[in-house]
C-alpha positions as CSV (number, residue, x, y, z in Angstrom):
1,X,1.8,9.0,-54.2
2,X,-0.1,12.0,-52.6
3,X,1.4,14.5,-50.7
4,X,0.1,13.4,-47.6
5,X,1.4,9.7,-48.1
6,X,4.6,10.9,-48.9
7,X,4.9,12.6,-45.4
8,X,3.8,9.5,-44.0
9,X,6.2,7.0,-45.6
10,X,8.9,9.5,-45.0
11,X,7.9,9.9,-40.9
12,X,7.5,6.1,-41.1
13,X,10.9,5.4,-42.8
14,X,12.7,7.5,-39.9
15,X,10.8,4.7,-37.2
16,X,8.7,8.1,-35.5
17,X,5.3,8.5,-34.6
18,X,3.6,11.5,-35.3
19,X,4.4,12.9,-32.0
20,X,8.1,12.0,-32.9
21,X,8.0,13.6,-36.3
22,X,6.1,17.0,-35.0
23,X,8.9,17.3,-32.4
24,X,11.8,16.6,-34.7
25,X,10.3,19.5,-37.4
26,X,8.8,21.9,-34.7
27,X,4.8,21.4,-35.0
28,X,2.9,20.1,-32.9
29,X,1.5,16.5,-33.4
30,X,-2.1,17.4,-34.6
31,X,-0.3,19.2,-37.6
32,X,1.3,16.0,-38.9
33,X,-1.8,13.9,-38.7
34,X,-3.7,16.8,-40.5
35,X,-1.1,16.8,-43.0
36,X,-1.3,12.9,-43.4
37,X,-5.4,12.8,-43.8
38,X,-5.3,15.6,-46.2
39,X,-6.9,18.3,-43.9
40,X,-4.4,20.6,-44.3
41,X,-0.7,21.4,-46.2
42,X,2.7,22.5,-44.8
43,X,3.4,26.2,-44.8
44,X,6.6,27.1,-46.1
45,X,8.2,27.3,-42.9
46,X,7.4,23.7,-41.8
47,X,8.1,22.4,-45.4
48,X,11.5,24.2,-44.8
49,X,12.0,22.2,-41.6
50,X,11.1,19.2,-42.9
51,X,13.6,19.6,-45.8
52,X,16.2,20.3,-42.7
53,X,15.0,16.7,-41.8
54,X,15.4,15.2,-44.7
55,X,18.9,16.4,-45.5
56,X,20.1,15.4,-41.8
57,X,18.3,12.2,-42.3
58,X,19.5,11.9,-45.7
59,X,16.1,11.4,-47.4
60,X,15.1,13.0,-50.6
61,X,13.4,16.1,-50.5
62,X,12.6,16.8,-54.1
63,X,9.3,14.4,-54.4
64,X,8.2,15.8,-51.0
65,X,8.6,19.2,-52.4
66,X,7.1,18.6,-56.0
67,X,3.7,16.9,-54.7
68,X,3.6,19.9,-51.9
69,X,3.9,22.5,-54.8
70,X,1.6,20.4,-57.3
71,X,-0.8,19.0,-54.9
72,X,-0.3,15.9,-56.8
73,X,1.3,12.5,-56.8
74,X,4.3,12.2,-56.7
């Protein structure tokens, strides 16, 4: 899976839209559909929120990270 699926599947897991999802990590929603059609990548403070979200939410973080750092599947 691609980074920007794996963002997807994880916002759809927690039952959020993209509006939802921005809100919960602290970008606005534009950023999380940019992320999802592979227009543009987390910085390091987002992908530091979203591993905030995933440890509250108790999601793994570690595929999410490895695809952001590889730019590959995961």
């Amino acid at each position: 899976m691609l980074f920007s699926e794996c963002i997807k599947v994880l916002r759809k897991k927690s039952f959020l839209t993209q509006e939802a999802f921005a809100k919960e990590i602290g970008v606005v929603p534009a950023t999380v559909n940019r992320w999802e059609t592979r227009k543009a990548k987390p910085n390091l403070t987002a992908m530091r929120a979203i591993k905030g979200f995933c440890i509250a939410h108790n999601y793994p973080y570690n595929g999410i990270e490895s695809c952001w750092l590889n730019d590959a599947e995961c």
